[in-house]
Phi, psi and omega in degrees: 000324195289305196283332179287003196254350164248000159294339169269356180250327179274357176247001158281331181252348163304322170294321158340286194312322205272322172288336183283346202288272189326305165315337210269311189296310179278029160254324185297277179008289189300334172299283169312319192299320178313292182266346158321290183319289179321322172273330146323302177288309168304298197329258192343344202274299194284267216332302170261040129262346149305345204236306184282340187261301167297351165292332195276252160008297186289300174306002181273298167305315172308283184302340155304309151331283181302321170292339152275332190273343153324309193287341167284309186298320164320301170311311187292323183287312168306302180314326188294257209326288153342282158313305158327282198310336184267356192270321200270328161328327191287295203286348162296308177308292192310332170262348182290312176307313190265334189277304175324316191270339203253337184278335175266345163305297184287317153345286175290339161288321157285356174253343160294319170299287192333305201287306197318297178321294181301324167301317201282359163309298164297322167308261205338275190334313179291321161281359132332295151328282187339301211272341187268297152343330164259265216280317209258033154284342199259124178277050167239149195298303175293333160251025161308294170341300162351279181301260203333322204287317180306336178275314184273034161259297198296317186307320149313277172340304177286334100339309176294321188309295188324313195284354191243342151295352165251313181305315183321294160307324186261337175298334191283316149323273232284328154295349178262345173274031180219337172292346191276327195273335169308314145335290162323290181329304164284354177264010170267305168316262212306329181283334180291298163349301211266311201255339153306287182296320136348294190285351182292296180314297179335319190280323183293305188289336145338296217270315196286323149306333134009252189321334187279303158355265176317311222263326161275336190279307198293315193308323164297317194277302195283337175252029145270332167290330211286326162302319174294290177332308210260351175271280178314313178271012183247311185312298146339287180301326179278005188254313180261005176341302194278322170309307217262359164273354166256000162286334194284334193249349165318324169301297180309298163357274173308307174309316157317307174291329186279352205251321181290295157321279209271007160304306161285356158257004148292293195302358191260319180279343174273330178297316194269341171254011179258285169324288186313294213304343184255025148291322180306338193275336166329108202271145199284158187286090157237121203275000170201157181318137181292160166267135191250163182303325191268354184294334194148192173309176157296177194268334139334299181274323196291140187294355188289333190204111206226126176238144119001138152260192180233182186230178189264327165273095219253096185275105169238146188285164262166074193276141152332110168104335148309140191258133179217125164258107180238164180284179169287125187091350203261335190255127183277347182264198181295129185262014190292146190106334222268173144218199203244144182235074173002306174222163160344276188243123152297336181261039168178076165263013182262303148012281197282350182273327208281332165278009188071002177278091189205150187082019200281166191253151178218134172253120139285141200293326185303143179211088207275143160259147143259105215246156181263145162229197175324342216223086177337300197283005186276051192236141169193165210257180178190136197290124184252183164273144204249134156255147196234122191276126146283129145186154198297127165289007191215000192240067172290014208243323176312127188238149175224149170231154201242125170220152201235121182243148159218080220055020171314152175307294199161155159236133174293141180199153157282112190306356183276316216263019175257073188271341167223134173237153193237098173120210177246096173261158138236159188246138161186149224261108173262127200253138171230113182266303196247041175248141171296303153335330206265282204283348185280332191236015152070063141235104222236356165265129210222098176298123140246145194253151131208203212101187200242095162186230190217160171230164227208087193251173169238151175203173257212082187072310169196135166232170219214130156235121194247155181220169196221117191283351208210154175283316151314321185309157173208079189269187186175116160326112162314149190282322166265025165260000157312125158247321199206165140204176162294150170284358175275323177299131175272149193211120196220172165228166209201159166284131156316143177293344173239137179303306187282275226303328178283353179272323200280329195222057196295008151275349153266342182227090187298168156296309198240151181263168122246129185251142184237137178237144165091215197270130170157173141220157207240142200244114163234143178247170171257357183206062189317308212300332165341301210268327202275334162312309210273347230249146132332148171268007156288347196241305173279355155272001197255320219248005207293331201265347191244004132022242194314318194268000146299321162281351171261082138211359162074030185273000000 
């Protein structure tokens, strides 16, 4: 029963799978059948907007095309018509020219007859004179005789002239009727000419007006396709907008991002191999006289200056007539007592305002008891030294150290990482403007506390204090594992020794090193990276721009 009841429980559930399989496969199916057209359609849309734009293009071009060639026909048709108007001028001239010349033919031909006439008229007549004047004035019989016969001469003569003034006339009619009729022909020949040539043009102009026709229907139809495209390709862009605009901008885009991306390791390789090198030559940073051999103890051993080890809670005692300045929230014991202290320092409150020591919690050291001794009615008081519990309210990852000063120069600190002071410190603020070093670790300002009492710094996994015995010694530090150092110490930077790990990661591998030379000691913690894993991404975008001028003012 046991095995059929689990050969029945693994084949119920393979049949499970396999249905859950099926379903899975027929939601996809139904999905695709659904959303294919549509993803087809984003595909497909700039392609056949590519197809619609070249299409736009070739008929824009087609109808450009018909429209030159309209514009030929048009032309050719001003030419016909031009050539008519000038055929017909020529022949209005050529006949005008020939009816002139055949009308001046005859003109002159009747005027040659006429004049011909009227001389041999004038002839006659002056031998008339003559004859009459000789003969027939004269009583002589013969030549009475003379005179008639000669009048029936002239009378002859005169008869022949009329007959010959008339043949004369009517030959002259009949050159101005074969000049009328010559005319006519031609100007018949020339209307025939004329009227060929006319139905020739007529007809070319016909064919050419066609053609402009067919040649205006077609040019409309392709830019009503063309419109329909440019309708249809708007419809599209308004629909696929956001696709064909990152296709028009995908190139730009990218290259912006790719640029964006590789910035910081452009800017990490020009740091390291441009920038860092011109430090060595760079003279080192010192803010107070080096310690020499003849000074005394080491530096380390010297009273001047004594450290702790540290704790994440810190217990500092409280001498009668002491003063203690803490940030707000650092102190965990009894607050009796407290006031609020404004600055730092009074004598530098633009120092403490500008460095954030403001607002401070203030303890006094006296903490009065009361002890009963033998005698009831005996009482008095007497001052113990108060101890006061430190520890970071916001870290559990924050660790403090107790550094102890005595008339000490100075020690340099980032007023954030100084979270309490005990005694009489005082602070003030050193500018190296024109140190390279200086601007290579982005700090162009430098706190220094000294004076007699004790300080109270906070770090990050551990903090560390080392000290350097000889004037010759020399260490060196990741640079943002640096909190402090003495001011006797020469302090200068240098690039790191491997290129690729500061390029892939400069948070394991910073860029700048720091190196310390002489007498002193230098304050490192072990793990900076801590409090910035920790910080919100509202406090690292809040804190992204105001950084930087915190760490160049030495905040």
């Amino acid at each position: 029963m046991r095995l059929f009841a689990a050969l029945t429980a693994a084949l119920l559930k393979a049949l499970l799978i396999v249905g859950g399989l099926m379903l899975l496969l027929f939601a996809g199916a139904l999905l695709l059948g659904q959303a294919g057209p549509h993803l087809r359609e984003v595909v497909e849309t700039p392609q056949r907007l590519h197809d619609l734009q070249n299409a736009r293009e070739r008929d824009i071009a087609e109808a450009a095309r018909q429209l030159a060639l309209a514009s030929g026909h048009q032309a050719r048709i001003v030419a016909i018509d031009r050539q008519r108007q000038l055929a017909l001028q020529a022949w209005e001239e050529e006949t005008r020219k020939e009816l002139n010349r055949i009308a001046m033919a005859a003109h002159n031909q009747a005027q040659e007859t006429r004049r011909t006439v009227a001389e041999s008229r004038r002839a006659v007549e002056q031998s008339t004179r003559r004859m009459e004047a000789r003969y027939c004035a004269s009583l002589n019989p013969v030549d009475w005789w003379t005179c008639r016969t000669l009048r029936a001469q002239i009378e002859r003569l005169e008869a022949s002239a009329a007959m010959q003034r008339q043949a004369v006339a009517r030959s002259a009619r009949q050159i101005e009727t074969q000049a009328r009729q010559d005319a006519k022909r031609f100007r018949a020949s020339a209307e025939e000419r004329l009227n060929a040539s006319t139905a020739e043009l007529e007809a070319h102009l016909q064919e050419s007006e066609q053609a402009l026709l067919e040649l205006e229907a077609s040019r409309t139809a392709l830019l009503e396709q063309a419109r329909s495209y440019q309708t249809e390709e708007e419809r599209l862009r308004r629909e696929r907008w956001l696709i064909l605009e990152f296709r028009k901008r995908w190139p730009g885009l990218l290259a912006i991002a790719l640029l964006i991306a590789l910035s910081p390791y452009i800017r990490r390789t020009l740091w390291y191999f441009v920038g860092l090198p011109l430090l060595t030559r760079a003279p080192a940073i010192q803010l107070a006289a080096p310690l020499t051999a003849s000074d005394g103890e080491d530096a380390d051993a010297s009273p001047q200056l004594r450290t702790f080890p540290t704790e994440r809670t810190l217990t500092l005692p409280l001498s009668p007539g002491e003063r203690l300045l803490a940030r707000p929230g650092y102190i965990l014991s009894d607050r009796r007592g407290a006031s609020t202290a404004l600055f730092f320092d009074r004598r530098a409150p633009n120092i403490s305002f500008i460095s954030g020591l403001t607002l401070l919690t203030r303890l006094e050291g006296s903490q009065p008891t009361e002890n009963t001794k033998e005698s009831d009615t005996t009482k008095h008081a007497i001052e113990t030294p108060r101890e006061v519990l430190l520890g970071s309210p916001h870290d559990a990852d924050a660790y403090l150290m107790r550094v102890d000063l005595r008339d000490h120069p100075g020690l340099v600190f980032r007023a954030s990482r100084v979270v309490a002071v005990r005694g009489d410190i005082r602070i003030e603020a050193r500018w190296r403007l024109l140190n390279l070093h200086a601007w290579a670790t982005s700090q162009v300002r430098f706190l220094i506390f000294s004076g007699t009492g004790s300080l109270i710094l906070e770090g990050y996994g551990d903090v560390s204090a080392h000290a350097l015995h000889d004037t010759s010694a020399r260490a060196e530090k990741r640079q943002p594992n640096v909190l402090g150092f003495d001011t006797r110490l020469n302090y200068r930077t240098r690039r790191a020794a491997t290129f690729l790990p500061y390029l892939l990661d400069p948070e394991r591998e910073p860029l700048v090193v720091d190196l310390f030379e002489g007498r002193g000691t230098y304050f490192f913690e072990k793990n900076p990276a801590a409090r910035t894993r920790n910080r919100s991404p509202a406090e690292v975008v809040a804190g992204f721009f105001l950084d930087a001028i915190r760490r160049l003012l030495g905040i």
